[in-house]
TORTI-567028 format. One record per atom (N, C-alpha, C): residue in three letters; x, y, z. Coordinates in steps of 0.02 Angstrom, whole numbers, padded with zeros to 5 digits, always signed. Layout:
// residues N
ALAXYZ/...
// end
This chain:
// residues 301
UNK+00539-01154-02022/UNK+00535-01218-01986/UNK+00605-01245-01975/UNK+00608-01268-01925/UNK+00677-01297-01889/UNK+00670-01376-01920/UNK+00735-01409-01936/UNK+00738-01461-01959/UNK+00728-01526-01887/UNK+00717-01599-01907/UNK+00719-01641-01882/UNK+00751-01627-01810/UNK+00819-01646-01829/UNK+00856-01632-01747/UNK+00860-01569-01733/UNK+00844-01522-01748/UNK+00850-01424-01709/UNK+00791-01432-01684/UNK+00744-01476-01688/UNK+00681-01457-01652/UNK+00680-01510-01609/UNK+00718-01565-01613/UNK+00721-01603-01536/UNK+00766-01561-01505/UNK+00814-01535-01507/UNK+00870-01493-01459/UNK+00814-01444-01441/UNK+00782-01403-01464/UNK+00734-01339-01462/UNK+00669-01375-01414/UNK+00669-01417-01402/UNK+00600-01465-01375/UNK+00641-01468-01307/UNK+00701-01511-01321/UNK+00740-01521-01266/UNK+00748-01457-01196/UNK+00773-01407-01235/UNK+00776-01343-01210/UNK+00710-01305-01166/UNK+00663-01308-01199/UNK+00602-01281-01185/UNK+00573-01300-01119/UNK+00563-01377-01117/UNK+00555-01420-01065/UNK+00593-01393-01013/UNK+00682-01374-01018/UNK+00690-01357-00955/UNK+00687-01308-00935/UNK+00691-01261-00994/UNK+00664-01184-00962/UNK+00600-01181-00952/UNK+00562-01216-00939/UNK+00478-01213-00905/UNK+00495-01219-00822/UNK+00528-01241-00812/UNK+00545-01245-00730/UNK+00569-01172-00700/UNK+00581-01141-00721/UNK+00615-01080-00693/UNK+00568-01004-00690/UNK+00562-00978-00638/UNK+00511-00925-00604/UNK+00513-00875-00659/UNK+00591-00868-00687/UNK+00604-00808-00722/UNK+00539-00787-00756/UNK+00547-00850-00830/UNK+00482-00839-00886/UNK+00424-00877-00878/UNK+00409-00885-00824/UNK+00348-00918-00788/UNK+00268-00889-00839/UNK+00238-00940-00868/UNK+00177-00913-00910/UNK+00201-00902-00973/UNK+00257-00904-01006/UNK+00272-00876-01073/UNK+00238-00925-01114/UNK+00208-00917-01147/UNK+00190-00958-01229/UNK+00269-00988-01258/UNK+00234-01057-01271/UNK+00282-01102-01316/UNK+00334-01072-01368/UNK+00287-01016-01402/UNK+00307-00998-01479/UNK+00386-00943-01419/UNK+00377-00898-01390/UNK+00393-00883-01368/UNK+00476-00920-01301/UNK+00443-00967-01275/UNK+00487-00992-01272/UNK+00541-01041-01279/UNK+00552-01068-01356/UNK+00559-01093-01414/UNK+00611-01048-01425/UNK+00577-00978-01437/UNK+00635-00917-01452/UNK+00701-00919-01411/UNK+00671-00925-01342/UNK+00718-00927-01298/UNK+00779-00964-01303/UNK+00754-01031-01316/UNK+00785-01096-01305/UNK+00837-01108-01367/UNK+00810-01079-01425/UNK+00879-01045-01475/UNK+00924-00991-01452/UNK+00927-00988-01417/UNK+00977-00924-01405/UNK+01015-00935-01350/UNK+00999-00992-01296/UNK+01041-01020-01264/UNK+01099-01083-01259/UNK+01155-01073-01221/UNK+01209-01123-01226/UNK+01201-01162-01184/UNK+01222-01225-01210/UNK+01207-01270-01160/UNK+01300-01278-01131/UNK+01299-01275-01062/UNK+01359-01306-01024/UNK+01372-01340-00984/UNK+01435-01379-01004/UNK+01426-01437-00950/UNK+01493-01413-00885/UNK+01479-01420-00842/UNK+01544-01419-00771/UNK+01547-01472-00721/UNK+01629-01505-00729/UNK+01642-01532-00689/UNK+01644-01510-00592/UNK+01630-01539-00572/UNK+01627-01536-00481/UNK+01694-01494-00478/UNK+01672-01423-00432/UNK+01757-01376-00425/UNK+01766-01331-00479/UNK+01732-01323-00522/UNK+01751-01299-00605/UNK+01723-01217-00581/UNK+01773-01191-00603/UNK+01750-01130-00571/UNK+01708-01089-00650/UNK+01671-01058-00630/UNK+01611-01013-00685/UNK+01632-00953-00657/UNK+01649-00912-00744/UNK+01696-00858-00743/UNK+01642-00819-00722/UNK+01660-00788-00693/UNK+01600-00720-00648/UNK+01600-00640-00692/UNK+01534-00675-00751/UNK+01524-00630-00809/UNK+01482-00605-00788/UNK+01496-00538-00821/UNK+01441-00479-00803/UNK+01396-00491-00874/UNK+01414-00537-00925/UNK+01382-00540-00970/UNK+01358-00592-00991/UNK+01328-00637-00930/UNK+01303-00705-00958/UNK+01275-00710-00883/UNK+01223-00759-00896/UNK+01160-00803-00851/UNK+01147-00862-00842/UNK+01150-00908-00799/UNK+01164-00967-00818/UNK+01084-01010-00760/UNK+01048-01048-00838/UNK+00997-01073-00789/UNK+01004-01145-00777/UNK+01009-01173-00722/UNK+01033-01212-00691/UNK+00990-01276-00703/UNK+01009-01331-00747/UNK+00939-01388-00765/UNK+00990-01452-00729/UNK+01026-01471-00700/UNK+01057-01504-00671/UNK+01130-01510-00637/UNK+01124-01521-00566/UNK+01186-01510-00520/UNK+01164-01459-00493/UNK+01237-01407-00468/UNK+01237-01353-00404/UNK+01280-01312-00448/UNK+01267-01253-00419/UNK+01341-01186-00415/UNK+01329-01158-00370/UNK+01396-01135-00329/UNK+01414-01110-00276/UNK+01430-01046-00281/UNK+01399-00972-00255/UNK+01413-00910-00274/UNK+01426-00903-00201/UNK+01487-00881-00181/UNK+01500-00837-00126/UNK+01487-00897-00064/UNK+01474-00977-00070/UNK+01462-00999-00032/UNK+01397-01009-00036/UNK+01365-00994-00048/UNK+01256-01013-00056/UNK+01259-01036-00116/UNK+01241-01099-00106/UNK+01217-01158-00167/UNK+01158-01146-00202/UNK+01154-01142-00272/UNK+01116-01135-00310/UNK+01093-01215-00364/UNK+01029-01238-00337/UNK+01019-01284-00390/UNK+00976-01312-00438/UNK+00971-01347-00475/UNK+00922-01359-00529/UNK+00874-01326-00515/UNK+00851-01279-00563/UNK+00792-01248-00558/UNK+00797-01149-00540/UNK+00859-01159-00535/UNK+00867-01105-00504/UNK+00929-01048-00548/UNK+00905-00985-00523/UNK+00963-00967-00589/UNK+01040-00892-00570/UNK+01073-00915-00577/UNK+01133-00886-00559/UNK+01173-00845-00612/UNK+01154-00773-00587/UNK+01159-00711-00612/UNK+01116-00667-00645/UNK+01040-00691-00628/UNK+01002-00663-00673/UNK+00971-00599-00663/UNK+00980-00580-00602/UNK+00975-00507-00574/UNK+01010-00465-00591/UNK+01085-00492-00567/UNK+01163-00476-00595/UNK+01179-00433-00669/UNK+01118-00479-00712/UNK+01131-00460-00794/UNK+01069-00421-00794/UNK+01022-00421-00762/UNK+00965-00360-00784/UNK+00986-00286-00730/UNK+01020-00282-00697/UNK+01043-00222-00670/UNK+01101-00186-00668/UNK+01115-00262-00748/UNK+01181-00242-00760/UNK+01249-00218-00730/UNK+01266-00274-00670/UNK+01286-00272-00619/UNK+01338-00326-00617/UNK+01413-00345-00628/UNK+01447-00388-00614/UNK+01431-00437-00563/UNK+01437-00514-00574/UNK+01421-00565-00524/UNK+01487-00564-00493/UNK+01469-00587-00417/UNK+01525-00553-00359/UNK+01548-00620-00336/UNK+01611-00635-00305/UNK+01619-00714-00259/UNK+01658-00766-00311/UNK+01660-00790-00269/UNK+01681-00862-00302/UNK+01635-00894-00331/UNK+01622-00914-00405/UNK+01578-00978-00427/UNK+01586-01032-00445/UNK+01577-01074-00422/UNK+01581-01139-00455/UNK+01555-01188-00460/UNK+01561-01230-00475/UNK+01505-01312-00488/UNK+01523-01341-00436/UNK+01493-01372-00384/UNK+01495-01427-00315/UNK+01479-01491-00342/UNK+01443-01506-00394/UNK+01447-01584-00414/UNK+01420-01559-00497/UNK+01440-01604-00547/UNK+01417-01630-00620/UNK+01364-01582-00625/UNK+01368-01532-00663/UNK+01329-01462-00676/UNK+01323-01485-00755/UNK+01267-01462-00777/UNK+01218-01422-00855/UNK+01181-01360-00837/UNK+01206-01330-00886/UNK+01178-01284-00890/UNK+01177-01236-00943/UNK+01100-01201-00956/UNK+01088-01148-01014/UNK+01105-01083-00980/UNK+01152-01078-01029/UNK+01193-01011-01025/UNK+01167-00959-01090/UNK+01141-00887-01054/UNK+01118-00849-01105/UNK+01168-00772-01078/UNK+01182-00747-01149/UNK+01227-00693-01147/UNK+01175-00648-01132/UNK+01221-00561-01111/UNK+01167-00507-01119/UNK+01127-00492-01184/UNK+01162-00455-01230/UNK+01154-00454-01279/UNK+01092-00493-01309/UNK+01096-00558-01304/UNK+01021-00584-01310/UNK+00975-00593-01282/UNK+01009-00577-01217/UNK+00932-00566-01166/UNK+00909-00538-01176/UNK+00930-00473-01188/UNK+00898-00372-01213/UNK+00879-00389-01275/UNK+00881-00407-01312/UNK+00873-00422-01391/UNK+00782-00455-01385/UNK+00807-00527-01346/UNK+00734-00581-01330/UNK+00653-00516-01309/UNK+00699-00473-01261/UNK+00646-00451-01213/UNK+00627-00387-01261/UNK+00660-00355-01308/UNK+00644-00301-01337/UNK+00600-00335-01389/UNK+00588-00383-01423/UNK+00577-00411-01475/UNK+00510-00474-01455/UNK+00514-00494-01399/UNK+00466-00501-01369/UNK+00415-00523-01291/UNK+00356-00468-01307/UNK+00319-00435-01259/UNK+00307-00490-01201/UNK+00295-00562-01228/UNK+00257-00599-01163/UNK+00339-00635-01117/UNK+00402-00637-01151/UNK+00464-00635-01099/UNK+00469-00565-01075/UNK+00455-00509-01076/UNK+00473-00447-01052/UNK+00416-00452-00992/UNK+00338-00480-01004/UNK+00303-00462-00967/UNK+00347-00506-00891/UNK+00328-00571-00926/UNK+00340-00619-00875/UNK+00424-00592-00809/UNK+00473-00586-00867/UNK+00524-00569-00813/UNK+00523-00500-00761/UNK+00440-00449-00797/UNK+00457-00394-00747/UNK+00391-00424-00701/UNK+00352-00460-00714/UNK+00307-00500-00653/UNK+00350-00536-00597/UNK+00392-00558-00627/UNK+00417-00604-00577/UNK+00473-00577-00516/UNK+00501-00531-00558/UNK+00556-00472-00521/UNK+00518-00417-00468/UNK+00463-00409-00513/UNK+00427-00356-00456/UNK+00407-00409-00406/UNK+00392-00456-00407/UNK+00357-00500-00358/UNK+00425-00486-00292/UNK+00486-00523-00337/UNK+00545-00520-00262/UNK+00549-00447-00221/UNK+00542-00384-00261/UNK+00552-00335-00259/UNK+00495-00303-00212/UNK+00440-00360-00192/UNK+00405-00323-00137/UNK+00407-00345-00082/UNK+00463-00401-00085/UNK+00506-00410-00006/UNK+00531-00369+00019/UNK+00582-00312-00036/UNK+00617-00259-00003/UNK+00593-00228+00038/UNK+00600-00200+00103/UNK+00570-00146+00139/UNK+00582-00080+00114/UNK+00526-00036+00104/UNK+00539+00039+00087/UNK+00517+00095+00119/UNK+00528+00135+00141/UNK+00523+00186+00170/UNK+00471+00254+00129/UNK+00437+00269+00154/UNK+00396+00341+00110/UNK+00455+00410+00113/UNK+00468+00435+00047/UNK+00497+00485+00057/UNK+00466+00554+00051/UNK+00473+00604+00107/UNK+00431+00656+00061/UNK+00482+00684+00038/UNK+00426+00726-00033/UNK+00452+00773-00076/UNK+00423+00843-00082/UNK+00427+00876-00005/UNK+00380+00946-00023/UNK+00406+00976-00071/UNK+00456+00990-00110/UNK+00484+01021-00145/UNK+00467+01027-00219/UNK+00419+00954-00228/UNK+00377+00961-00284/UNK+00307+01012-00273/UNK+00313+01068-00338/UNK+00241+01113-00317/UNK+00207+01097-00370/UNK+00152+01076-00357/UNK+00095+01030-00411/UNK+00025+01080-00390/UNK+00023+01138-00417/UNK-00060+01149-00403/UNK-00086+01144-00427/UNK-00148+01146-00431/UNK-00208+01132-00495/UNK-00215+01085-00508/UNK-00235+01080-00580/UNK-00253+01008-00605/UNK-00170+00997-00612/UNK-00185+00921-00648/UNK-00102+00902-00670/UNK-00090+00913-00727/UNK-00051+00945-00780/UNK-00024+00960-00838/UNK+00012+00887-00848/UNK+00044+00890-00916/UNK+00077+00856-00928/UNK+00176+00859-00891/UNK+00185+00904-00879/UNK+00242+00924-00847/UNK+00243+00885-00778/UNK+00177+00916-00741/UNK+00172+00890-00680/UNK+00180+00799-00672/UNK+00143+00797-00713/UNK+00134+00702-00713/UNK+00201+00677-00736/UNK+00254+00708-00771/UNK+00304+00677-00788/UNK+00335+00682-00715/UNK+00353+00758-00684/UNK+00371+00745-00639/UNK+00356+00698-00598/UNK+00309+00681-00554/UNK+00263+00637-00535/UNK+00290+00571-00538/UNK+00283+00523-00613/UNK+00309+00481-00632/UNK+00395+00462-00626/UNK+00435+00539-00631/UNK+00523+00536-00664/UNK+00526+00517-00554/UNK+00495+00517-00507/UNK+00517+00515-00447/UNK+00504+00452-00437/UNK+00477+00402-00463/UNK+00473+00328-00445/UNK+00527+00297-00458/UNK+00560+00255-00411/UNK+00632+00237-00448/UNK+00639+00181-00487/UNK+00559+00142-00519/UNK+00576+00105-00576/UNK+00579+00162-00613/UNK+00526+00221-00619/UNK+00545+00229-00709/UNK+00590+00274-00699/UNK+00642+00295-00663/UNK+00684+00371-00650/UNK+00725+00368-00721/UNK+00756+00286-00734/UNK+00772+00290-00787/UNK+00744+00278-00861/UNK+00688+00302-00854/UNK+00651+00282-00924/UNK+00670+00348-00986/UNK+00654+00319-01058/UNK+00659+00354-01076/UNK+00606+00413-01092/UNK+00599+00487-01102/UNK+00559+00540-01098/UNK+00509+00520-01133/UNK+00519+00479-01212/UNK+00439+00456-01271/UNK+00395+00427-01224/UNK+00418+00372-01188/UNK+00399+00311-01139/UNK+00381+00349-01105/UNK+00390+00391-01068/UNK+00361+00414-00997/UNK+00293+00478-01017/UNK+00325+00491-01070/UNK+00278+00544-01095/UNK+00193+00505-01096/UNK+00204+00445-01147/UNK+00160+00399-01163/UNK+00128+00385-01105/UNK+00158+00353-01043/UNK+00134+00333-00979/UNK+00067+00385-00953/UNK+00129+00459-00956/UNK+00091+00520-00910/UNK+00033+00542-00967/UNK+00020+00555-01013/UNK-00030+00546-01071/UNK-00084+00517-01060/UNK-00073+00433-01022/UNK-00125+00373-01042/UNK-00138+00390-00968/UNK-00125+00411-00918/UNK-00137+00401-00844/UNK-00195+00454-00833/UNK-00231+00433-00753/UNK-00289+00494-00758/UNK-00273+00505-00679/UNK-00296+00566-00667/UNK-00301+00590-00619/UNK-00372+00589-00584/UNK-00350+00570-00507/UNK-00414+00541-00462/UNK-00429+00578-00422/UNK-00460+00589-00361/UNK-00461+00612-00298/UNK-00515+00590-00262/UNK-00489+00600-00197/UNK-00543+00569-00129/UNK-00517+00601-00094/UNK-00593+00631-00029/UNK-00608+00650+00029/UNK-00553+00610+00064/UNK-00523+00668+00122/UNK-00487+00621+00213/UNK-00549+00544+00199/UNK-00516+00511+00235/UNK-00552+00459+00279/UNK-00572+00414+00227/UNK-00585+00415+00161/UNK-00601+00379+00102/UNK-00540+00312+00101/UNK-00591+00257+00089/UNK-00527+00205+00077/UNK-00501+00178+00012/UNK-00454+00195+00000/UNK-00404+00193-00082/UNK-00434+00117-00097/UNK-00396+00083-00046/UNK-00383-00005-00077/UNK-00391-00033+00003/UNK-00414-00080-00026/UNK-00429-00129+00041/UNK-00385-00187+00040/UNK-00384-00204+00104/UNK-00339-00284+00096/UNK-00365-00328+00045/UNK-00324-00375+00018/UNK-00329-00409-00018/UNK-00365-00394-00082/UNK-00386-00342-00082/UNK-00380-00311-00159/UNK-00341-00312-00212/UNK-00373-00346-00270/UNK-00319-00353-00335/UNK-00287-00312-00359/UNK-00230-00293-00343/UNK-00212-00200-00380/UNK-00204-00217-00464/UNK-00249-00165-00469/UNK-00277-00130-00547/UNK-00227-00084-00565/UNK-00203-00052-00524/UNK-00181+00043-00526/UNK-00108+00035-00494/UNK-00068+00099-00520/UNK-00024+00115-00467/UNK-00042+00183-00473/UNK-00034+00224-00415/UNK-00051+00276-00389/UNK+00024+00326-00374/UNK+00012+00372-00384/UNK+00059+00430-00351/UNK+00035+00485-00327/UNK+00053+00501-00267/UNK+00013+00566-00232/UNK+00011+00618-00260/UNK-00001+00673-00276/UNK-00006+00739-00288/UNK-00030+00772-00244/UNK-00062+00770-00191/UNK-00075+00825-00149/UNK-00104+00777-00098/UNK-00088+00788-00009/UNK-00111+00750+00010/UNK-00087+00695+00056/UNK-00111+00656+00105/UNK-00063+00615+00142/UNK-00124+00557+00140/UNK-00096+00491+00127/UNK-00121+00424+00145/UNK-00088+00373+00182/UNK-00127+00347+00238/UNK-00100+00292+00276/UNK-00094+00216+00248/UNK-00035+00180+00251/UNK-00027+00120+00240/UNK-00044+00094+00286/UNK-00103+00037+00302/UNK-00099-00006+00335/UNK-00154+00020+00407/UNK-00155-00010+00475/UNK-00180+00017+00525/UNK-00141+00037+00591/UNK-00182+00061+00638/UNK-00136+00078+00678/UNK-00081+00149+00686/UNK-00053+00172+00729/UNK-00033+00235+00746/UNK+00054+00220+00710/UNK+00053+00171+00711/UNK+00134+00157+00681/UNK+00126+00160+00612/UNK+00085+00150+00604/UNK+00065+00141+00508/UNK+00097+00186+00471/UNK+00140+00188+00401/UNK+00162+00234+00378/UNK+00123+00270+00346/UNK+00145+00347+00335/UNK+00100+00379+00328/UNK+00137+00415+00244/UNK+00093+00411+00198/UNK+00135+00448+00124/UNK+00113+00508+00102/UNK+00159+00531+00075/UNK+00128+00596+00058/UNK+00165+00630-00015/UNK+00163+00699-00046/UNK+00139+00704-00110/UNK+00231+00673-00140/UNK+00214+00628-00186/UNK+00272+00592-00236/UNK+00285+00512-00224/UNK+00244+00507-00161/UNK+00263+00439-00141/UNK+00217+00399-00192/UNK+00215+00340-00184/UNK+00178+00281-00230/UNK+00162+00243-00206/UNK+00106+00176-00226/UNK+00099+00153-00196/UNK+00051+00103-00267/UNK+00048+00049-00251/UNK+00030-00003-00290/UNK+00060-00013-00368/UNK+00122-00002-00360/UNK+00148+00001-00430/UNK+00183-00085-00446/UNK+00226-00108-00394/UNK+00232-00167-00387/UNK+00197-00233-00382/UNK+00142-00226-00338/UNK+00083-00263-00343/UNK+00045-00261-00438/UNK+00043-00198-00449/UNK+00022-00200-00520/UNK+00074-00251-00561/UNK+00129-00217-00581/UNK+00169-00247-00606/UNK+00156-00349-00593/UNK+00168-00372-00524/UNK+00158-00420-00530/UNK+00109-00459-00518/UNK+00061-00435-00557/UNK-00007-00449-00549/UNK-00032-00509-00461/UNK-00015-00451-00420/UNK-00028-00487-00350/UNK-00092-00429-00291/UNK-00098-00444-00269/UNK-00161-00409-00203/UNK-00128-00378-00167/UNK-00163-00336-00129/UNK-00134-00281-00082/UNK-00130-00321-00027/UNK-00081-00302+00020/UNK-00065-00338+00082/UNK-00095-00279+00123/UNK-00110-00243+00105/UNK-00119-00167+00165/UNK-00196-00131+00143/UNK-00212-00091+00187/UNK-00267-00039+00154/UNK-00235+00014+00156/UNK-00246+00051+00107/UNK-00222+00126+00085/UNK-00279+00179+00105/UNK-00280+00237+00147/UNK-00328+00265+00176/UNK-00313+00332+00159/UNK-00351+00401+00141/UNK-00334+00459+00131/UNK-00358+00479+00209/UNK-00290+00524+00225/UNK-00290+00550+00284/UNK-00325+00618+00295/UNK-00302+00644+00240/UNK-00326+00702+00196/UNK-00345+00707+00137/UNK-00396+00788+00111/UNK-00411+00776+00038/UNK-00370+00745+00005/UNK-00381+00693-00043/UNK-00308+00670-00088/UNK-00320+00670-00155/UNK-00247+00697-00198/UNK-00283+00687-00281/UNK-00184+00652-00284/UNK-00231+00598-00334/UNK-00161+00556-00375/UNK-00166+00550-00446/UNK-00095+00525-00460/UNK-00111+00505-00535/UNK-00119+00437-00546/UNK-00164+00412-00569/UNK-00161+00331-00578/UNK-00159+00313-00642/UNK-00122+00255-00639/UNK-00093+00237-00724/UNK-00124+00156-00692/UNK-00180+00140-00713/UNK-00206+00080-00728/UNK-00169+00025-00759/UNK-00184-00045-00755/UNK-00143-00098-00748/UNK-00146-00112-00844/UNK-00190-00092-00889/UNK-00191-00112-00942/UNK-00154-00062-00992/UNK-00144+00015-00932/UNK-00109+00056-00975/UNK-00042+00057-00966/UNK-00033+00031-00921/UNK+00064+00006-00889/UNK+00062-00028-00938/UNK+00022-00082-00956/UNK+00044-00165-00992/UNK+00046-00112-01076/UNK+00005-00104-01085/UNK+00011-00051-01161/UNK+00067-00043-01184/UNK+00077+00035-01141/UNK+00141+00071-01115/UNK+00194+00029-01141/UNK+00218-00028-01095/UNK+00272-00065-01070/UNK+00271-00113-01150/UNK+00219-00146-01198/UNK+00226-00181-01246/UNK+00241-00123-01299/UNK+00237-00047-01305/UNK+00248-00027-01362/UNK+00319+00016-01334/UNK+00324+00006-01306/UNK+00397+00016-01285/UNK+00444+00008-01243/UNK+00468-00068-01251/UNK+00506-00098-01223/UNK+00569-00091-01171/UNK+00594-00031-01212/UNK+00663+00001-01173/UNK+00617+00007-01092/UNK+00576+00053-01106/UNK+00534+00065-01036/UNK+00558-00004-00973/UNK+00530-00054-01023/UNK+00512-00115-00972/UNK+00569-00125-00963/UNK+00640-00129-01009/UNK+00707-00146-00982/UNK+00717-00120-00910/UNK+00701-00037-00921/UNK+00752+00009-00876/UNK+00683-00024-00801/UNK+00623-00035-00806/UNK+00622-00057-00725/UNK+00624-00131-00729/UNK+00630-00179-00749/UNK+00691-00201-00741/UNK+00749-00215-00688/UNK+00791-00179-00726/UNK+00870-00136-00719/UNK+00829-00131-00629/UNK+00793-00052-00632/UNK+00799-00028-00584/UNK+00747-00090-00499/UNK+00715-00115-00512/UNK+00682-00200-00497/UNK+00738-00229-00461/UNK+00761-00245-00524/UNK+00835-00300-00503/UNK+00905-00279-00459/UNK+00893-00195-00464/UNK+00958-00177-00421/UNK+00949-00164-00343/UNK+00854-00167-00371/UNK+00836-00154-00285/UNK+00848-00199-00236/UNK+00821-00272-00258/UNK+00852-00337-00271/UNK+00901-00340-00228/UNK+00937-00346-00281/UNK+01015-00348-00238/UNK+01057-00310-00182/UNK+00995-00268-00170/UNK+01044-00229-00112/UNK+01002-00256-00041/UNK+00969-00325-00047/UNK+00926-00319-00003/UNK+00941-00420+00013/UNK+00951-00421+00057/UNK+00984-00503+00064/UNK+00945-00569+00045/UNK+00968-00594-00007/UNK+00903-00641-00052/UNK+00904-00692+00008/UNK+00941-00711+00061/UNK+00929-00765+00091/UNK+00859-00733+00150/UNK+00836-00675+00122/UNK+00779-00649+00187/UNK+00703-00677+00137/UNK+00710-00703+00079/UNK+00656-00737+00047/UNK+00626-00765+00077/UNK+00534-00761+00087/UNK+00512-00838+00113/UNK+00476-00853+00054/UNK+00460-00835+00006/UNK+00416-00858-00021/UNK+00437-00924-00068/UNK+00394-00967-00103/UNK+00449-01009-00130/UNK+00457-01005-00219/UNK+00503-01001-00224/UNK+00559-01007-00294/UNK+00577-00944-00290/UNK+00553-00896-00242/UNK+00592-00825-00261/UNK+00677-00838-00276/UNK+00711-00883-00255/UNK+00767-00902-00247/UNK+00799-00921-00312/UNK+00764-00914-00365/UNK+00751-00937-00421/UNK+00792-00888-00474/UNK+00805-00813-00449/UNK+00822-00763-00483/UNK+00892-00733-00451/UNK+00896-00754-00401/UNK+00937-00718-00355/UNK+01012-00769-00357/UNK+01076-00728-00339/UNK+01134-00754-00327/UNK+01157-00703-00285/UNK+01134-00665-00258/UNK+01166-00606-00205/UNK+01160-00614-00146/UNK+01211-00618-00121/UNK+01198-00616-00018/UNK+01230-00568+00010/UNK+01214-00470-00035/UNK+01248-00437-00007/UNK+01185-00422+00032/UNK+01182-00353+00088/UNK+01148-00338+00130/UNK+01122-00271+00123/UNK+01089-00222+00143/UNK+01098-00146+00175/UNK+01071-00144+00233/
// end
């Protein structure tokens, strides 16, 4: 138990980290944790904020200025930066009378390894920005998958998605283990609009259409598809259609969440790989609202 005044400062804290998209849904007990582990700072108007690759700063009153795009209360500057482990770029500084909770790396990775409902929340909220990015289907004929799927196959399968490319082998093993393999007839419909995605899917044999129409992209064996939507527990914007016979691997939404609580590193590295997608993709193309919430990047591709 925290004494008299550590638990008004810890009360204090909590309150303002409830405003911010990052840990959106976390439990009290949980973010309490948080709110010990952060610094509070104050900046004068002009005060420039050293552009750490090892600190996050959530913004509970005033502005900061990254590169020229104003960041304010409510909003948080560098927090992509430090999960993709990526130096913050530009000029920063305070434009008027700034506070702010400042959290190092080190305890971010520490918070999120140690606990499950901040790990969930920050990879919900990251995958959410992360399905603004536009992506392209890549094929991979070069993967040969016949038969059923072995365990080899499914790792492969899984090691080609570029959240988990960097996961570690226990973690992915676990994933390809808990996942099952599906299949459907051409012409069968995967997912329908506005369908809650349950699943993320990866092809193994087979081509499926996103969406309608002759422009519609068309995927085929390694591509994926509802892994982000899973992740942030959101609906399909598209219908997924087998063009042809199709068999995938699907790793269901309770065996990701499993997965991802008994081994954390997992959830770091997508993450990492979430947040770098992120940034290569221009946060001012956001419409949705508070996505703005995570972001300090206005680079482009």
């Amino acid at each position: 138990m925290f004494d008299h005044e550590l638990d008004a400062l810890v009360l204090r804290r909590v309150v303002a980290l409830k405003r911010f998209t990052l840990f959106e849904g976390v439990d009290l007990a949980e973010l309490a944790t948080l709110a010990q582990n952060v610094t509070e700072t104050t900046l004068a108007p002009d005060q420039r904020v050293a552009a750490d690759p090892n600190a996050m700063h959530f913004i509970f009153e005033g502005a900061i200025a990254v590169a020229g795009t104003e960041y304010v209360a409510g909003e948080i500057v560098g927090g992509l930066e430090l999960l993709a482990r990526r130096a913050l770029t530009g000029d920063v500084r305070a434009t008027k009378p700034t506070r702010t909770l400042r959290l190092n790396a080190e305890d971010l990775f520490d918070l999120l390894d140690d606990n499950f409902g901040l790990l969930r929340a920050a990879i919900r909220s990251v995958a959410t920005l992360a399905l603004a990015v536009p992506r392209s289907p890549v094929r991979r004929d070069s993967l040969a998958l016949p038969g059923p799927l072995g365990l080899v196959e499914r790792l492969l399968l899984l090691r080609e998605q570029a959240p988990l490319a960097r996961a570690r082998i226990r973690a992915l093993t676990t994933l390809a283990r808990a996942s099952q393999e599906l299949a459907w007839p051409g012409g069968a419909v995967i997912v329908r609009p506005s369908d809650r995605a349950t699943s993320s899917y990866v092809i193994a044999e087979g081509t499926v259409r996103e969406g309608d129409g002759d422009a519609a992209p068309v995927l085929g064996k390694g591509d994926a598809f509802g892994l982000l939507e899973t992740l942030a527990g959101r609906s399909h914007d598209a219908a997924f259609e087998a063009i042809t016979p199709v068999r995938v691997l699907a790793s269901p939404q309770d065996v990701l969440l499993d997965v991802l609580e008994d081994h954390a590193d997992l959830g770091v590295a997508v993450l990492g790989a979430l947040a770098g997608d992120v940034l290569s993709y221009s946060a001012t193309r956001f419409a949705r609202p508070n996505t703005r919430a995570l972001t300090s990047s206005t680079t482009t591709r």
